[in-house]
C-alpha positions, -999 to +999 in steps of 0.1 A: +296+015+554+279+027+588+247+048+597+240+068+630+209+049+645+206+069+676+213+105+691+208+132+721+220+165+732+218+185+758+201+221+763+231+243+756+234+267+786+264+286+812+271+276+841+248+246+840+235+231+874+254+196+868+288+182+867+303+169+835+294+133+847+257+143+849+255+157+815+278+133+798+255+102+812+223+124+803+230+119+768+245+085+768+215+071+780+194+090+761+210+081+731+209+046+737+172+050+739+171+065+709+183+039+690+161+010+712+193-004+728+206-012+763+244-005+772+247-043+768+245-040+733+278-014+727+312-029+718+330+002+720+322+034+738+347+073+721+346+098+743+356+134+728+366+161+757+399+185+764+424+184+795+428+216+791+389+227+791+380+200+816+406+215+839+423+176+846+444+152+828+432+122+815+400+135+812+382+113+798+390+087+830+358+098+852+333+098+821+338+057+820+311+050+838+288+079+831+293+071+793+283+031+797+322+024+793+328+003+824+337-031+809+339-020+775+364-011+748+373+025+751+391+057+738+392+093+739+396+119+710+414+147+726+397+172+705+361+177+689+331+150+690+328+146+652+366+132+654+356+109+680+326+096+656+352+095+627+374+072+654+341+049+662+334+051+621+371+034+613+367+006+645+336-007+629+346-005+592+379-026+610+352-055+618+364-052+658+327-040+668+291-040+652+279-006+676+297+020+685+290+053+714+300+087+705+299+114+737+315+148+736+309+179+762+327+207+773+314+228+803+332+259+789+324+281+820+361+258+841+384+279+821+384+305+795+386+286+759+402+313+745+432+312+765+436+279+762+439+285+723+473+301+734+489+268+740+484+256+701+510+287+694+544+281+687+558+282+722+590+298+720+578+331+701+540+330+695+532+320+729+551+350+746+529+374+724+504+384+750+485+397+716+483+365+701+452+339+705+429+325+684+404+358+688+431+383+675+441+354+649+406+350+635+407+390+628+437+387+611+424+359+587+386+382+586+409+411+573+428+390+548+401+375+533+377+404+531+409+424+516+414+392+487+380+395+476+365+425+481+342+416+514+328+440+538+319+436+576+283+439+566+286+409+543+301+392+574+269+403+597+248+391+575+259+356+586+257+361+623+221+377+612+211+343+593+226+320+619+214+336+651+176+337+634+175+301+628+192+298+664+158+309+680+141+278+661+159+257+680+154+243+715+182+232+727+203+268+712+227+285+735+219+321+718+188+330+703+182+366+684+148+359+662+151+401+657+188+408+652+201+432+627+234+438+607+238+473+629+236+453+661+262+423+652+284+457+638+278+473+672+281+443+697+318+447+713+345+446+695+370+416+703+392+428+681+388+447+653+365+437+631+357+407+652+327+418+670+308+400+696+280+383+677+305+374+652+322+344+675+307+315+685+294+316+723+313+293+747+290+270+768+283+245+784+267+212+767+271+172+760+264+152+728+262+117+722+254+095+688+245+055+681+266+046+652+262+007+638+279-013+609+262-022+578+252-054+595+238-042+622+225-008+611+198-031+595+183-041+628+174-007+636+144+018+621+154+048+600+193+046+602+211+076+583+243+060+566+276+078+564+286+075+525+316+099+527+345+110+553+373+135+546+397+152+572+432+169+569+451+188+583+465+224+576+502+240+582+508+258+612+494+296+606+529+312+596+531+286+566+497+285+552+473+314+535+447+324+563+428+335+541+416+302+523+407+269+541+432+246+524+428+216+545+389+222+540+395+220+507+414+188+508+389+171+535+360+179+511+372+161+483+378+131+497+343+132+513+329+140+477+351+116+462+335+086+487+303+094+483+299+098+445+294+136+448+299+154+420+287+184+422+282+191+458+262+228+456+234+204+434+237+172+455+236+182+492+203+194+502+215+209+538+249+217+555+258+218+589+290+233+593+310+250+624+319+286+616+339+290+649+341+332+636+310+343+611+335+351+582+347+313+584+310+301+570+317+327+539+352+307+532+332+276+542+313+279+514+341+283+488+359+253+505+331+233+500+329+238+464+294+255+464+308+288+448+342+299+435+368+316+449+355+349+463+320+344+452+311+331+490+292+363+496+271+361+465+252+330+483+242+354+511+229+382+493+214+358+469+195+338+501+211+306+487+218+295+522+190+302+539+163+277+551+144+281+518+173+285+494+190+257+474+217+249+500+207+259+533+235+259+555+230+256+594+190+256+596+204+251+633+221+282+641+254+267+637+281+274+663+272+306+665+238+299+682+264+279+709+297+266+708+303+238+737+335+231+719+344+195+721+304+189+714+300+211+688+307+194+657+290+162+671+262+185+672+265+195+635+262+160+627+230+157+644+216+186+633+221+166+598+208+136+607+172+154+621+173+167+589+173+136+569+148+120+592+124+150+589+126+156+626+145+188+627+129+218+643+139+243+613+132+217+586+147+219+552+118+205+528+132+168+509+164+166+526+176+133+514+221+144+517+232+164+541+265+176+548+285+181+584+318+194+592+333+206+621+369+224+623+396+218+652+432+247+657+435+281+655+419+296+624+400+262+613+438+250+606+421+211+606+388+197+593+365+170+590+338+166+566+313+136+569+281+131+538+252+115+544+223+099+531+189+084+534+200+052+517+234+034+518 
């Protein structure tokens, strides 16, 4: 077993005064102190950033010495943070290192994220489909799913509505809309159609970093939160799988449950924190997860289940939707669940003792992660 010990993020903005190096050494070091260590004390340092977002291969080469990495073990996940925590997670259950540092940023303001989702297409027919990306993609699996069961693109709003509310709790929050209304996410501009603007998750520009020690050592430090469950999988490529359920979700979910001892997760978890890259996604999010059946996603809405005060709130932090620095994102998620445990989130759920974080990676969430976590080990 491990715990995350220490943790930092940036201020989530666009265009942000600093290079990648500034940001991503921001948060190292602030991390660090965090969890009342010096760089000396890290055996392996993960770094979690894209070639293609960064704008340069081997991107992950210049962060070495903003991260602490210089004379260290390190690696790169070429994809979101919370898989580069999962990477750290399996090197210290291996015995090779007692501490572990996490990083992940993406300055989403180099190049346009969602042209760069073109290039998970097939290459020699989906690719040459100028129509195709993981915008029009998401609208396909929004209309799929809302034809299945019976959804309607207010249901949908309703989720941007709840989201972008707790957003404006939240310092460090890329978007924040304290007043906004079902008619304005329906009348934001339409991607493409029914995708709306304030239905998709904001590109910008933001660093993340966690502290993550073995058992061992996790008992030197104050307050640790310990990581009692981990599930991730991976879905068919979009022609071979149904869009409009979360299959590998599903998968990743119970074998996070199945670690932890959770039996009956909507009971169990006290918070989520999960990345619903597109609003409808936290609706099939919730049916993934095993809080509702099949189609009943929308009955926890209307009901205010998932709401700060309800009995599984889900993203008391905005979510991605309040800001989506992409390879930071889900690292984010995961410390958003960790300040709830710890009682030091802004948007605090009351008794948070498990909390729940996931984060999704492909075109239409075609791979997730799912990490549970608790107060005690």
């Amino acid at each position: 077993m491990v715990a995350i010990v220490g943790y930092a993020v940036s201020n989530l903005e666009w265009d942000v005064n600093k290079t990648r190096e500034e940001a991503v050494f921001e948060v190292a070091k602030a991390a660090l102190k965090s969890a009342g260590i010096s760089r000396e004390d890290v055996g392996t340092v993960i770094s979690a950033s894209s070639d293609f977002l960064d704008g340069r291969t081997i991107s992950n080469c210049m962060l070495i010495g903003a991260s602490g990495a210089y004379l260290r073990d390190e690696s790169k996940a070429e994809e979101d943070g919370l898989y580069a925590a999962l990477y750290a997670i399996q090197r210290l259950m291996a015995g090779v290192h007692d501490i572990a540092l996490v990083v992940a940023h993406t300055h989403s303001w180099i190049f346009n994220p969602h042209q760069v989702t073109r290039y998970m297409l097939e290459p020699w027919f989906d690719r040459q489909n100028d129509m195709l990306d993981g915008i029009t993609i998401a609208a396909l699996q929004m209309r799929m799913y809302m034809a299945r069961h019976g959804v309607y693109e207010e249901d949908v709003a309703e989720v941007s509505v709840k989201n972008l509310r707790n957003a404006s709790k939240i310092s460090h929050t890329f978007r924040k809309m304290p007043d906004v209304t079902v008619e304005d996410v329906l009348t934001s501009e339409v991607y493409a159609e029914p995708v709306t603007d304030l239905m998709i998750s904001p590109p910008c520009d933001g660093a993340a970093a966690v502290v993550i020690a073995s058992d061992e050592a996790a008992k030197g430090f104050d307050d640790p939160v310990w990581v009692k469950g981990v599930g991730n999988a991976c879905d068919s490529y979009l022609r071979d799988r149904d869009l409009a359920r979360l299959t590998s979700l599903e998968i990743a979910a119970r074998k996070a449950y199945r670690m932890a001892g959770i039996e009956e997760p909507f009971r169990e978890i006290d918070v989520a924190e999960i990345t619903e890259r597109f609003a409808h996604q936290e609706i099939m999010t919730y049916e993934a997860l095993g809080f509702c059946r099949k189609g009943n996603g929308v009955r926890l809405l209307e009901e205010g289940m998932t709401e700060v005060y309800g009995d599984l709130p889900t993203n008391p932090s905005g979510g991605a939707l309040a800001g989506d620095p992409i390879c930071a994102t889900g690292l984010i998620r995961l410390i958003e669940a960790v300040r709830q445990i710890r009682g030091e989130a802004e948007n605090q759920v009351e008794d948070c003792r498990t909390a729940l974080a996931h984060t999704q990676w492909g075109i239409a969430a075609q791979k997730n992660l799912v990490l549970i976590l608790g107060d005690e080990p």
